[in-house]
Backbone as CSV, one residue per row, in Angstrom:
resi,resn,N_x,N_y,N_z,CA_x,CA_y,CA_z,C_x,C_y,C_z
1,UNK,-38.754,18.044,88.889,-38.955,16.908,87.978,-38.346,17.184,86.615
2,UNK,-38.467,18.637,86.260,-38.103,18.636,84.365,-36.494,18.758,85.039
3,UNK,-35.799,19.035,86.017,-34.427,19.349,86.526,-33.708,17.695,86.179
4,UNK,-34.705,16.500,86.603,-34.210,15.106,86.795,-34.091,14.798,85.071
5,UNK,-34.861,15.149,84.800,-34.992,14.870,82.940,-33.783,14.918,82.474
6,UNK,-33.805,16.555,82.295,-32.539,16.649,81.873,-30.637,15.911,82.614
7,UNK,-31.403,15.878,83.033,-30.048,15.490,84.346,-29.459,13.782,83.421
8,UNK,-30.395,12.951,83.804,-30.423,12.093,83.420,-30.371,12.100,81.230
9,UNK,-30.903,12.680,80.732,-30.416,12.921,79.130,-28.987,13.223,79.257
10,UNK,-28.516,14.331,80.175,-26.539,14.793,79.523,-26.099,13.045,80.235
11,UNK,-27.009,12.159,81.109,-25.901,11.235,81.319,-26.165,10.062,80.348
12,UNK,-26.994,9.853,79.639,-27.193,9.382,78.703,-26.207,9.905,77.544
13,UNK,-26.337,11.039,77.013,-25.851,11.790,75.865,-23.676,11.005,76.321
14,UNK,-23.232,11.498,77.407,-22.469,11.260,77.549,-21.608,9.600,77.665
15,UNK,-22.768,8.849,78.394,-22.158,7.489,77.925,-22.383,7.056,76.769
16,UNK,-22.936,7.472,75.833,-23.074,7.396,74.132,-21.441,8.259,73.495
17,UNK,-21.284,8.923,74.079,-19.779,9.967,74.008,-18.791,8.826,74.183
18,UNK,-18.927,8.444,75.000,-17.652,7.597,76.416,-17.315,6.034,75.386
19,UNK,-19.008,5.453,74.783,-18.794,4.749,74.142,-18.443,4.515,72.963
20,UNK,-18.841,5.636,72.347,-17.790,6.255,70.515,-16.611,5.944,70.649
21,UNK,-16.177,6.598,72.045,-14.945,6.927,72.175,-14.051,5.785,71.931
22,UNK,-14.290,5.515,73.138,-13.717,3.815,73.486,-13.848,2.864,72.567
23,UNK,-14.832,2.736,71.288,-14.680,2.236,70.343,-13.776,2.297,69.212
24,UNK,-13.597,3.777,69.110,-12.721,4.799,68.025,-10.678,4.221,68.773
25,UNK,-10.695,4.293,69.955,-9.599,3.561,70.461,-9.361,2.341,70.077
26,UNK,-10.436,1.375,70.546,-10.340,-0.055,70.411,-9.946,-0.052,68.685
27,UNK,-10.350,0.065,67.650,-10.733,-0.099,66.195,-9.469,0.487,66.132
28,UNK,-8.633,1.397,66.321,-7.108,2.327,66.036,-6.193,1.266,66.508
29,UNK,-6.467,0.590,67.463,-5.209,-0.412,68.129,-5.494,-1.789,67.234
30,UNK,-6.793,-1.876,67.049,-6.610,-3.128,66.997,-5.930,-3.408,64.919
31,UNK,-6.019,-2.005,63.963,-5.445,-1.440,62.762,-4.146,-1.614,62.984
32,UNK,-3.954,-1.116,63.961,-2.108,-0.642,64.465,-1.583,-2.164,64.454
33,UNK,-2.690,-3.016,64.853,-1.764,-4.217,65.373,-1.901,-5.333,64.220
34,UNK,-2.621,-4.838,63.440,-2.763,-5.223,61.696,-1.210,-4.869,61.267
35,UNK,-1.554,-3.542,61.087,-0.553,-3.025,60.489,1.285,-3.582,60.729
36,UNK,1.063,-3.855,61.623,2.301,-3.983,62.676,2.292,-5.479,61.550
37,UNK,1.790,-6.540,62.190,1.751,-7.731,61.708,1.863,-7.847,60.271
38,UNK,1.318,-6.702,59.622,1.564,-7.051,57.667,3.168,-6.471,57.450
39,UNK,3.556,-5.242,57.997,4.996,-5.053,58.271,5.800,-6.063,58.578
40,UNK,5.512,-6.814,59.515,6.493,-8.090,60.429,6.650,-9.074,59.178
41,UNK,5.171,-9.433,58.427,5.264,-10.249,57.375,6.373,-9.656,56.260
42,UNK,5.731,-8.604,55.798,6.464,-7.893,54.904,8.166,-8.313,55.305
43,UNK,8.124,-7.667,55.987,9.996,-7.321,56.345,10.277,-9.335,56.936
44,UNK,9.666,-9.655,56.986,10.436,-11.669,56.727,10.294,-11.603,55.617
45,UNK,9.704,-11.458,54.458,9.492,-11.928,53.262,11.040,-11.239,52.230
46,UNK,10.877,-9.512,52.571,12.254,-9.005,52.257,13.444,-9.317,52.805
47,UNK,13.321,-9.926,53.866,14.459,-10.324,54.901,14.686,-11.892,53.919
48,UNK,13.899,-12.199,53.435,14.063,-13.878,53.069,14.696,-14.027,51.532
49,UNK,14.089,-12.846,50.761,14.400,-12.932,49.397,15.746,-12.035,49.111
50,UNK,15.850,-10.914,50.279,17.404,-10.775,50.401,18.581,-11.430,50.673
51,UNK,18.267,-12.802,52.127,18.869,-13.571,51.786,18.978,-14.827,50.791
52,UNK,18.331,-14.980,50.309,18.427,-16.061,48.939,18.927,-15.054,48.047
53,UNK,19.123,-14.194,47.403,19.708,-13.583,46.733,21.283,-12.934,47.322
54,UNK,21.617,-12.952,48.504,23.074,-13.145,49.287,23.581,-14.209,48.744
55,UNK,23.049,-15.565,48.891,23.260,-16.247,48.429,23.443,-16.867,47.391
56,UNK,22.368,-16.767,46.579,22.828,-16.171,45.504,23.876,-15.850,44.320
57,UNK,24.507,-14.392,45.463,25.465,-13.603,45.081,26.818,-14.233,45.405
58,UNK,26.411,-15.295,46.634,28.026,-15.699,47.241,28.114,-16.655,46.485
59,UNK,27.474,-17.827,45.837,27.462,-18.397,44.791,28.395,-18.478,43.758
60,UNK,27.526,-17.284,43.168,28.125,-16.590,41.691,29.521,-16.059,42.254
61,UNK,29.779,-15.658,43.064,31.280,-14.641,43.637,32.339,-16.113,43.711
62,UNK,31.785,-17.290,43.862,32.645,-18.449,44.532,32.764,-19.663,43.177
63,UNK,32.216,-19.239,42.356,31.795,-20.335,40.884,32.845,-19.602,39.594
64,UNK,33.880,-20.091,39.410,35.133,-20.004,38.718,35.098,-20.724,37.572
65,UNK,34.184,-21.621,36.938,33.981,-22.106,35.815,33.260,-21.826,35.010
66,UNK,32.131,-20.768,35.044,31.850,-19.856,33.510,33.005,-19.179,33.549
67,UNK,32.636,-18.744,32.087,33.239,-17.601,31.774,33.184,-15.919,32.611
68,UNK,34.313,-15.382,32.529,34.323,-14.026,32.843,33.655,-13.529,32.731
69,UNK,33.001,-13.071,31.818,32.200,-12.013,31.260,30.585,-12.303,31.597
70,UNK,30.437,-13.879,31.897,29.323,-14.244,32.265,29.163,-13.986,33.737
71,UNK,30.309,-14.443,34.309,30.028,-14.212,35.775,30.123,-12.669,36.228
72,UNK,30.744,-12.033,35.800,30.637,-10.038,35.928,28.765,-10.243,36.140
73,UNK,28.350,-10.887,34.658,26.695,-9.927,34.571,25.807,-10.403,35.428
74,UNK,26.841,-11.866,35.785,25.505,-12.698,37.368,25.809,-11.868,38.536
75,UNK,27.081,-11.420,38.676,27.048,-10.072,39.709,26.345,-9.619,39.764
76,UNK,26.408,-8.483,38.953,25.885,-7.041,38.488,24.261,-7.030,38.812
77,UNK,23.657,-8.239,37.939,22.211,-8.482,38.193,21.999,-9.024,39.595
78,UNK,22.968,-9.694,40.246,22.517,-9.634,41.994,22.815,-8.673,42.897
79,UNK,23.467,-7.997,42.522,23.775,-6.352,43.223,22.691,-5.727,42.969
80,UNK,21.550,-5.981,41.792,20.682,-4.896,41.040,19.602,-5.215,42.538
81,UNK,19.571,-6.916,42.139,18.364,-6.938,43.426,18.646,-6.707,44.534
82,UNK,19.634,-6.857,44.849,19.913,-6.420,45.989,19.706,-4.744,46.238
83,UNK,20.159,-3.698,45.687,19.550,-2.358,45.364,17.888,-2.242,45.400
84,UNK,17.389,-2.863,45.084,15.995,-2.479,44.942,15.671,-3.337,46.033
85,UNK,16.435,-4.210,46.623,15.227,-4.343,47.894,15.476,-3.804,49.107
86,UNK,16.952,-2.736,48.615,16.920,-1.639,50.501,16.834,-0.681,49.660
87,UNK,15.973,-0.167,48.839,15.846,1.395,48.537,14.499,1.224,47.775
88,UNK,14.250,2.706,47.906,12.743,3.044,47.026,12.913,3.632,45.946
89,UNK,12.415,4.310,45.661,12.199,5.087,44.454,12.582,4.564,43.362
90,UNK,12.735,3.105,42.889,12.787,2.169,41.958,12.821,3.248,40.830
91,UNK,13.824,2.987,39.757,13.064,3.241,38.248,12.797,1.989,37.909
92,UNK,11.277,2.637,36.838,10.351,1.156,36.164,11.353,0.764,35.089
93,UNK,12.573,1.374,34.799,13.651,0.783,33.730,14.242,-0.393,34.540
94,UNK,14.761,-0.220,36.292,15.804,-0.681,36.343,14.802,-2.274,37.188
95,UNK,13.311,-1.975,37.503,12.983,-2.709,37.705,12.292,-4.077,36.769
96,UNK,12.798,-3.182,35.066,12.243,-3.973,33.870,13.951,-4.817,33.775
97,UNK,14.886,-4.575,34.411,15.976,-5.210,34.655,16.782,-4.581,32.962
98,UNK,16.324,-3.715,32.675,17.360,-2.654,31.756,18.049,-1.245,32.262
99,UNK,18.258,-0.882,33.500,18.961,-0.160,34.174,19.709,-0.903,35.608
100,UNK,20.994,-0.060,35.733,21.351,-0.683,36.944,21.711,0.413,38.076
101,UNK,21.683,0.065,39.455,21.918,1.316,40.246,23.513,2.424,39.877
102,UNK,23.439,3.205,40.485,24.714,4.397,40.514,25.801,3.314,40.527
103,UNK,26.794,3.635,39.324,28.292,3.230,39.186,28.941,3.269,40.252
104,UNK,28.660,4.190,41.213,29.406,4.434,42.355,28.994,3.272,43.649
105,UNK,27.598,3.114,43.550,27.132,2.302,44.830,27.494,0.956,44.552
106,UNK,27.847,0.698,42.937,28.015,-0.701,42.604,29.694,-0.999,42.521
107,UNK,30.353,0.097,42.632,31.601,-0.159,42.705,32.201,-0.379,44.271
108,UNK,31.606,0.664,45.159,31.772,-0.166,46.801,31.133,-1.026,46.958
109,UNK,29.798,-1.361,46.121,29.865,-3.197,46.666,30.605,-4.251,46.209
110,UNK,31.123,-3.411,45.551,32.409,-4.952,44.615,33.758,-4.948,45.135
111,UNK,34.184,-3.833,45.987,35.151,-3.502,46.523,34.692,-3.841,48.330
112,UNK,33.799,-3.670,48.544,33.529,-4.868,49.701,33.455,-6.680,49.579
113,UNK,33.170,-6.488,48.500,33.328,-8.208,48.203,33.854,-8.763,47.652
114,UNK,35.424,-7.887,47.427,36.262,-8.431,47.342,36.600,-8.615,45.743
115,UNK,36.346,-8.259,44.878,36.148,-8.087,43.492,37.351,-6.947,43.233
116,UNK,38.220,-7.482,42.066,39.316,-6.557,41.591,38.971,-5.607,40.717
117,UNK,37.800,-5.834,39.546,36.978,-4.957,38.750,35.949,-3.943,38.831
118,UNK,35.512,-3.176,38.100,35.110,-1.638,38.349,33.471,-1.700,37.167
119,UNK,32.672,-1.468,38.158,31.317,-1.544,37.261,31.670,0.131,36.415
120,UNK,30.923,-0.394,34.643,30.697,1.336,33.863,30.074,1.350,34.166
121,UNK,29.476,2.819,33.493,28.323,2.962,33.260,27.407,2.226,32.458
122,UNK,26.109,1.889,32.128,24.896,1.298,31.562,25.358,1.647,30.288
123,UNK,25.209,0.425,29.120,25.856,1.029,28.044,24.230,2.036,27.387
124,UNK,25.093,2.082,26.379,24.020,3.761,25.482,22.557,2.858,24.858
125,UNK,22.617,1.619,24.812,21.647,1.372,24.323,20.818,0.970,25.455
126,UNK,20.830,0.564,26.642,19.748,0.181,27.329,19.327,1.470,28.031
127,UNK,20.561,2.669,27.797,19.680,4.122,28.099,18.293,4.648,27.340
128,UNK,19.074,4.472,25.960,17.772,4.548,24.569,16.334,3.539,24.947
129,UNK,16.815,2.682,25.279,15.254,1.798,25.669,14.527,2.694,26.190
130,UNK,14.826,3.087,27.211,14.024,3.778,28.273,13.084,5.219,27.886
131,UNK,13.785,5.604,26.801,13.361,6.556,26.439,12.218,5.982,25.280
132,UNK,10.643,6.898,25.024,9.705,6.445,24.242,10.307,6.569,23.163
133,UNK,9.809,5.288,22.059,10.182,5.043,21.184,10.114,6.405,19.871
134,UNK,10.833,6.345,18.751,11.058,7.930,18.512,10.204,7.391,16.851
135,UNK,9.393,8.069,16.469,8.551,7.831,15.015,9.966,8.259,13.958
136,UNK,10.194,7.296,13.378,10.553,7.630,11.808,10.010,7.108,10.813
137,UNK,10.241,8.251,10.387,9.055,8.949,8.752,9.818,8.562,7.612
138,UNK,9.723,7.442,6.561,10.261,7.047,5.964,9.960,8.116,4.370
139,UNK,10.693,8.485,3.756,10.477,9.729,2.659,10.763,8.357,1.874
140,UNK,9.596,7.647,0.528,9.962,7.233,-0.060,9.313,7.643,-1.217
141,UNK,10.397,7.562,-2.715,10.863,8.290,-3.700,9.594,8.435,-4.384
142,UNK,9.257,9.320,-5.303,8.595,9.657,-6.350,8.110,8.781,-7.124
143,UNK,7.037,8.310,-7.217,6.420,7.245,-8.452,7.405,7.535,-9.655
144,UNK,7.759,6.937,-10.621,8.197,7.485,-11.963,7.185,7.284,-13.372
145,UNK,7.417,8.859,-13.499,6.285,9.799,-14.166,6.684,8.371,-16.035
146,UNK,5.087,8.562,-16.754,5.239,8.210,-17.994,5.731,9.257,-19.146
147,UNK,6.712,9.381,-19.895,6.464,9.689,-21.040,6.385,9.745,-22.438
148,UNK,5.497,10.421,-23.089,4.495,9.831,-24.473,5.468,10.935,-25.676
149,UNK,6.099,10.275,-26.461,6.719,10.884,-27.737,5.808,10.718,-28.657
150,UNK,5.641,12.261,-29.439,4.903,12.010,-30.895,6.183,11.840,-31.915
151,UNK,5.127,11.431,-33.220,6.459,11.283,-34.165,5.376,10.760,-35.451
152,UNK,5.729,11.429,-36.654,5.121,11.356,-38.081,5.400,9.803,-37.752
153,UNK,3.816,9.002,-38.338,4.063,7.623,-38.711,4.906,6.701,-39.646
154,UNK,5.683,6.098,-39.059,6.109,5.337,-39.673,6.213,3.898,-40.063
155,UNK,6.571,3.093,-41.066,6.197,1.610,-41.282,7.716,1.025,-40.382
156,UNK,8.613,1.382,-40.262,9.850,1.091,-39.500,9.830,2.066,-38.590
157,UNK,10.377,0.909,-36.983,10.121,1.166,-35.990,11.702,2.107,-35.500
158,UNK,12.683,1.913,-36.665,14.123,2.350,-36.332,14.432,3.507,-36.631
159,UNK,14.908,4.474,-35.477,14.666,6.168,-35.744,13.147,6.519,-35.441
160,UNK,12.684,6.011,-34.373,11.607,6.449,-33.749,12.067,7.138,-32.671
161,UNK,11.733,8.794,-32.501,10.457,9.783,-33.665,10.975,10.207,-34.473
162,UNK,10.251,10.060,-35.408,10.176,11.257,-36.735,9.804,11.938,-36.736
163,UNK,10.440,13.458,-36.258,9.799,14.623,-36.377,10.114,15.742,-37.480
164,UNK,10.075,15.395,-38.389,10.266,15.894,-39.734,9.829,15.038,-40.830
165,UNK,9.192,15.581,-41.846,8.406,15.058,-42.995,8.349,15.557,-44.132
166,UNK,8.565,15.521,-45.180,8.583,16.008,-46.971,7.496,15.252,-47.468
167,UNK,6.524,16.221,-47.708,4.949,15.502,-48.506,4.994,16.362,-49.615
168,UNK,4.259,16.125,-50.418,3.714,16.984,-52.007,2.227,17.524,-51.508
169,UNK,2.008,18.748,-51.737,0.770,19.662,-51.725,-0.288,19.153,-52.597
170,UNK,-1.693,19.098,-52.164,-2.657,18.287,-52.666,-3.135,19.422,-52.672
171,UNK,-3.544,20.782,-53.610,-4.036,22.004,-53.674,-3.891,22.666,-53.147
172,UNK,-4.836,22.857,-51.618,-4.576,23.988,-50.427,-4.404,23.065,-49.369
173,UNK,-4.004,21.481,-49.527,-4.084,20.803,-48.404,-2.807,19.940,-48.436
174,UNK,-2.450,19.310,-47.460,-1.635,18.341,-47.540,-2.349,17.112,-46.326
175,UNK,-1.566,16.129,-46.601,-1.931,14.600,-45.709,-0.944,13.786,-45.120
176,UNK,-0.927,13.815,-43.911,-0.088,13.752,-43.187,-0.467,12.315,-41.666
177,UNK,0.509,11.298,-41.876,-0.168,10.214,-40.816,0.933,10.918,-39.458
178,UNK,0.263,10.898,-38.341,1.160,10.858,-37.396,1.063,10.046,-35.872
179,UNK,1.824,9.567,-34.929,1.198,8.762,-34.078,2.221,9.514,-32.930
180,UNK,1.857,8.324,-31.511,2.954,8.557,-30.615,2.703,7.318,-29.557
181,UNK,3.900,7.182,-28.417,4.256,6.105,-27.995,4.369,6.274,-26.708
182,UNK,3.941,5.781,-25.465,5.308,5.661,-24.341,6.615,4.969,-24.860
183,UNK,7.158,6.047,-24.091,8.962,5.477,-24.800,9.735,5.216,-23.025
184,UNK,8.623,4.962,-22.137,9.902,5.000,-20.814,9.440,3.340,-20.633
185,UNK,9.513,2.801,-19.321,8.609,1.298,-18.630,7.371,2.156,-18.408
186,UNK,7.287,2.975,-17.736,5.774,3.308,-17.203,4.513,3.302,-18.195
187,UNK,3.377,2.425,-17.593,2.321,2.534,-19.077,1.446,4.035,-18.201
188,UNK,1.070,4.978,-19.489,0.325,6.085,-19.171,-1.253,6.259,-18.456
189,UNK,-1.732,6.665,-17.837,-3.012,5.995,-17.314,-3.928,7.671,-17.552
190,UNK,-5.473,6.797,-17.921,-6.257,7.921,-18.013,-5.748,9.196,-18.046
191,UNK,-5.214,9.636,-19.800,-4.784,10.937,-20.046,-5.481,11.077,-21.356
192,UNK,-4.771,12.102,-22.095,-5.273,12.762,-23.574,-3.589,13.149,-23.962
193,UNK,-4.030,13.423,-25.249,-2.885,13.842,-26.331,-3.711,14.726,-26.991
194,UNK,-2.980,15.792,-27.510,-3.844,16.904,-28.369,-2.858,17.177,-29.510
195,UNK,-3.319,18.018,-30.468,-2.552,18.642,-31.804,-2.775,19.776,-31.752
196,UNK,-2.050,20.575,-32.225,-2.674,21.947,-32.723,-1.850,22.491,-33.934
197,UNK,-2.475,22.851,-35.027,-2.219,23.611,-36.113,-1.630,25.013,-36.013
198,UNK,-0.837,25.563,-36.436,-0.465,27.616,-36.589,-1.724,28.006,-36.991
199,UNK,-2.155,29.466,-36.504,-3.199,30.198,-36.419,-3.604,30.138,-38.229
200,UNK,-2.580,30.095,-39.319,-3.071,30.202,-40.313,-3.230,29.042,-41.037
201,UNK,-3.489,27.802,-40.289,-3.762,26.479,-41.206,-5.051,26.174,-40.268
202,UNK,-5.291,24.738,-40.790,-6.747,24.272,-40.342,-6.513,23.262,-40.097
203,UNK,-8.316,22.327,-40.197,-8.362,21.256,-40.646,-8.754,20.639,-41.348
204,UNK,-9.091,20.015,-42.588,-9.764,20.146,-43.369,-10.836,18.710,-43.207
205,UNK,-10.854,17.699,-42.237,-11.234,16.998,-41.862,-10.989,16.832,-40.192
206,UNK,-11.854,15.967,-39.698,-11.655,15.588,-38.276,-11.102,14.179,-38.415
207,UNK,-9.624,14.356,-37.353,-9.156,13.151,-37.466,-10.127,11.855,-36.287
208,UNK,-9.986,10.923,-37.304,-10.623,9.467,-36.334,-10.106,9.455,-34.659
209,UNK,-11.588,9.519,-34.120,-11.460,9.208,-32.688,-10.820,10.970,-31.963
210,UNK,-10.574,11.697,-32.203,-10.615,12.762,-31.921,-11.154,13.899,-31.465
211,UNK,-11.808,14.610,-30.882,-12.726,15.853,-30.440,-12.497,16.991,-30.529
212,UNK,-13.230,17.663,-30.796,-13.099,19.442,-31.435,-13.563,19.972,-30.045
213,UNK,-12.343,21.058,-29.794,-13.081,22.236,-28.924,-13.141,23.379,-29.166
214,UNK,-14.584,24.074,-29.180,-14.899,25.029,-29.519,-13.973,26.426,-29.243
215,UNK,-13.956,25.979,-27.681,-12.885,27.355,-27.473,-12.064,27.442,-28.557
216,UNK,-11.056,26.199,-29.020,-9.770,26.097,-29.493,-10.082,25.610,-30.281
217,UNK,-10.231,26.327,-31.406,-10.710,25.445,-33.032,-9.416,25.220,-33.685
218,UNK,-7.985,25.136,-33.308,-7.179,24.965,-33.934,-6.495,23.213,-33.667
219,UNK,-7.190,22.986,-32.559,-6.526,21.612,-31.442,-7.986,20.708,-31.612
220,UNK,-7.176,19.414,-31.930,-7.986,18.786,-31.329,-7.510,17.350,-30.487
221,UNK,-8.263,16.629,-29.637,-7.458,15.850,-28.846,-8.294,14.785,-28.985
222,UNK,-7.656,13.724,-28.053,-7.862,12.437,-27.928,-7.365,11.827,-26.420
223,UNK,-8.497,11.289,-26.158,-8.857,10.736,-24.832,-8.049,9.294,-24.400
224,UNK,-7.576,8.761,-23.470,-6.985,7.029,-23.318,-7.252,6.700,-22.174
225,UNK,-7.402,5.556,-22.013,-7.453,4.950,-20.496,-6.255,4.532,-20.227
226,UNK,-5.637,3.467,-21.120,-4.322,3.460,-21.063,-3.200,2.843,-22.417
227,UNK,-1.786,3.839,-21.913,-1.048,3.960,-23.033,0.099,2.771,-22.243
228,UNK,0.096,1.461,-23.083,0.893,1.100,-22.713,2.554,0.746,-23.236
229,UNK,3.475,0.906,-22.476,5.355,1.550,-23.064,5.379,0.325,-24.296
230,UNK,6.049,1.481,-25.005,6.306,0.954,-26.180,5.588,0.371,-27.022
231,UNK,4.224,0.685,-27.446,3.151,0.577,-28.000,2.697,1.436,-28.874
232,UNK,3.440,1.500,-30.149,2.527,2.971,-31.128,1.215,2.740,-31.368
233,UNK,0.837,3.749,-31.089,-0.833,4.265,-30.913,-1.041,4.204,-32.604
234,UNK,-1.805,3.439,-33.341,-2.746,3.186,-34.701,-1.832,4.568,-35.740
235,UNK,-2.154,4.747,-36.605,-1.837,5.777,-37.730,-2.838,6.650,-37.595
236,UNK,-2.515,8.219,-37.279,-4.094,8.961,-36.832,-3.690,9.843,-38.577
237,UNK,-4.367,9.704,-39.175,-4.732,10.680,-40.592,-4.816,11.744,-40.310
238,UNK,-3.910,13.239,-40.671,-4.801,14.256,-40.832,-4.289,15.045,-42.037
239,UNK,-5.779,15.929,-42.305,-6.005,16.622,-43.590,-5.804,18.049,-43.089
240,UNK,-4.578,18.636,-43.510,-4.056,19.993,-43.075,-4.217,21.160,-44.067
241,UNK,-4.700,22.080,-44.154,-5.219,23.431,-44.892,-3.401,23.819,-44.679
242,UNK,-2.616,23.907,-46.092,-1.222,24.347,-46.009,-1.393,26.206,-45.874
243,UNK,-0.600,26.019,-44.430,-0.766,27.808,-44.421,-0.276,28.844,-45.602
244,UNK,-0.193,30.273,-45.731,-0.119,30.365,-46.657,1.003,31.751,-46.136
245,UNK,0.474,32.515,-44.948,1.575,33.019,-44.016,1.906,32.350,-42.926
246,UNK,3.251,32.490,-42.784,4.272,33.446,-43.028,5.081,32.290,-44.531
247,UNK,5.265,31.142,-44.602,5.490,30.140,-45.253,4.745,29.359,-45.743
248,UNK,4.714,28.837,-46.899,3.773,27.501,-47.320,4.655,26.992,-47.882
249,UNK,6.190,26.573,-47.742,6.455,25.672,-47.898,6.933,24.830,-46.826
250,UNK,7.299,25.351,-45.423,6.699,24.288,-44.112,6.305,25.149,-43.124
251,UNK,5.634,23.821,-42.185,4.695,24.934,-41.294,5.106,23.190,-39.749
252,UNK,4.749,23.644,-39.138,4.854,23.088,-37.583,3.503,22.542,-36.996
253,UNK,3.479,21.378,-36.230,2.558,21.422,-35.857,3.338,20.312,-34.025
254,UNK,2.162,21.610,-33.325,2.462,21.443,-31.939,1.409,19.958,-31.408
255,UNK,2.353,19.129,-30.518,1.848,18.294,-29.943,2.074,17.763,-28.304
256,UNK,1.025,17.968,-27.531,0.382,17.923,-25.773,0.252,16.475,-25.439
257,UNK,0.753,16.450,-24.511,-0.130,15.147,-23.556,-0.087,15.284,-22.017
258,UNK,-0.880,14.710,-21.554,-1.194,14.579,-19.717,-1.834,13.889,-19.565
259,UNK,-1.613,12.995,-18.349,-2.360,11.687,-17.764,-2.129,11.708,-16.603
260,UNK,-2.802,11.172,-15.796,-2.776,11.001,-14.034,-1.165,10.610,-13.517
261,UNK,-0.518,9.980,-14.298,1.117,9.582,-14.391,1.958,10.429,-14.696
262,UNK,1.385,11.747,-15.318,2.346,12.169,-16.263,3.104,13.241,-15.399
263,UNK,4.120,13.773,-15.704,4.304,15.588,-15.375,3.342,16.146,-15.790
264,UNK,3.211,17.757,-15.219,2.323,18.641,-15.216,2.703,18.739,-16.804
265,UNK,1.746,19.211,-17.733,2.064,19.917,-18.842,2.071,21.368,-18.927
266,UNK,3.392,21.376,-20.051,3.780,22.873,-20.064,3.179,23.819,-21.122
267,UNK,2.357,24.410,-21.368,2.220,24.605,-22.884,3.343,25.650,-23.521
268,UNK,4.400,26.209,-22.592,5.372,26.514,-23.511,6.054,25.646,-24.060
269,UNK,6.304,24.499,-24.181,7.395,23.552,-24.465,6.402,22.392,-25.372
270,UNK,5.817,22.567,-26.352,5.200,21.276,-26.808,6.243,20.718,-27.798
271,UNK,5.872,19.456,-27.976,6.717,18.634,-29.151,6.573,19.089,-30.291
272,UNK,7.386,19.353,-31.317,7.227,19.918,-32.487,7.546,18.804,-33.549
273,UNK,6.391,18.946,-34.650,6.649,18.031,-35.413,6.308,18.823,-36.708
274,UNK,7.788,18.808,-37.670,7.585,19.581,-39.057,7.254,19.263,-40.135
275,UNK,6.872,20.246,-40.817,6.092,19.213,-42.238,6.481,20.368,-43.369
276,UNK,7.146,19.454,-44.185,7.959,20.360,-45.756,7.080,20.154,-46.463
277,UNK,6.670,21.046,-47.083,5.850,20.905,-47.979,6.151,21.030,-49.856
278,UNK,5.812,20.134,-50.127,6.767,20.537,-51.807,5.434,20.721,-52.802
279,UNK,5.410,21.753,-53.451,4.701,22.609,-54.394,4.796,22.087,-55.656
280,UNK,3.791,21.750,-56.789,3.918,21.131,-57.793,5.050,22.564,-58.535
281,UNK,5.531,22.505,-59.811,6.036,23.064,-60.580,5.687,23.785,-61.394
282,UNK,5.580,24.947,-61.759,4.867,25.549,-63.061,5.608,25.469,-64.035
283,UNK,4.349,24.853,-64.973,5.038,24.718,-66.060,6.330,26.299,-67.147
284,UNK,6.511,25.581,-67.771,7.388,26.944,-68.363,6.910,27.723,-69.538
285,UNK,7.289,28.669,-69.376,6.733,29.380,-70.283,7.071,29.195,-71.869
């Protein structure tokens, strides 16, 4: 009895086998015969748009009233389709219709059809298409920098700067107006202008609108938001302690500026502005 059991399970087990099977067949043929049929479609559809494009081509080969040069490129572009619909490996250039097949394959088809002319090569620019577009970096020029001339004040604007001056000595001091300008187009933006005296003069007052720095008790400066060209800056007053070495009858006085516009400042190179100084007379003996 357990002999019939089993007996009967492998014939079970096996027509479950028999029937996979025969299914796994049926489902493969009946793909195949898909397949077959989307091919059959396929190849009428290429078979159809090859010939309308024969045609097409015999057309354009038989139509003598454009121009030359027009009828070459109605060729050329029906030879193209024609190329891409008996070959693979398409380029996505020549199928964007900016490349054309091998010079060579397009010259035996023109020499089969009877054509006296010779396809070039693709000219250089529809090669460049193909290639990703290339970044250029445009270098454009230098802002142009402001700059600010000092110059002893003056009531006439003609012979601006004045950097030289003859005053009379007021004891140990002299008085001296001086200003300065943009002299280019550019107006100056958020900078300063400074002064500075020789180690052996002073100041004997603080000029208007001006600031003292401690470090540098010889300088003092002045702050702007903006200097605009060709605009003399007010008459700034100052009260100068006349040095006494190396000269007291003239002495120099150095003048700075920098603004967000400006060149870097140099402090070897400041503007120099001189001041003669003339000494009362002693009387005679």
């Amino acid at each position: 009895m357990h002999i019939e059991k089993h007996k009967a399970l492998r014939r079970s087990i096996a027509f479950v086998l028999m029937f996979f099977g025969l299914a796994v067949i049926i489902l493969n043929e009946v793909a195949r015969e898909d397949r077959e049929k989307k091919d059959t479609a396929n190849g009428a559809k290429l078979d159809a748009v090859s010939d309308q494009n024969g045609q097409i081509l015999q057309a354009v080969l038989a139509d003598r009233t454009v121009p030359e040069v027009e009828r070459k490129r109605r060729i050329e572009n029906s030879l193209r389709n024609e190329y891409i619909l008996h070959h693979s490996d398409i380029s996505p250039a020549m199928l964007a219709g900016i490349e054309y097949p091998p010079a060579a394959w397009m010259n035996d088809r023109l020499r089969q059809l009877g054509e006296n002319w010779t396809f070039g090569e693709p000219p250089l620019a529809a090669k460049i298409s193909t290639q990703p577009p290339q970044i250029i970096r445009e270098v454009l020029p230098e802002p142009k920098k402001a700059t600010i001339q000092f110059s002893f004040y003056q009531d006439a604007s003609v012979g601006f700067p004045f950097t030289e001056i003859t005053v009379p000595a007021d004891g140990v001091k002299v008085s001296v107006s001086v200003t300065a300008k943009v002299t280019n187009d550019v107006a100056a933006q958020r900078g300063q202008i400074w002064l500075r005296v020789p180690e052996t003069s002073g100041w004997m007052s603080e000029p208007e609108g001006f600031t003292k720095d401690a470090n540098k008790p010889k300088d003092r400066s002045f702050h702007f938001d903006l200097m605009l060209p060709n605009v003399v800056l007010p008459k700034i007053e100052l009260n100068l302690l006349i040095p006494i070495f190396p000269n007291s009858d003239n002495f120099q006085i150095a003048g700075y500026y920098g603004c967000e516009n400006c060149d870097p400042v140099n402090p070897g190179y400041p503007q120099i502005l001189t001041v003669h100084v003339v000494h009362p007379k002693l009387p005679k003996q």
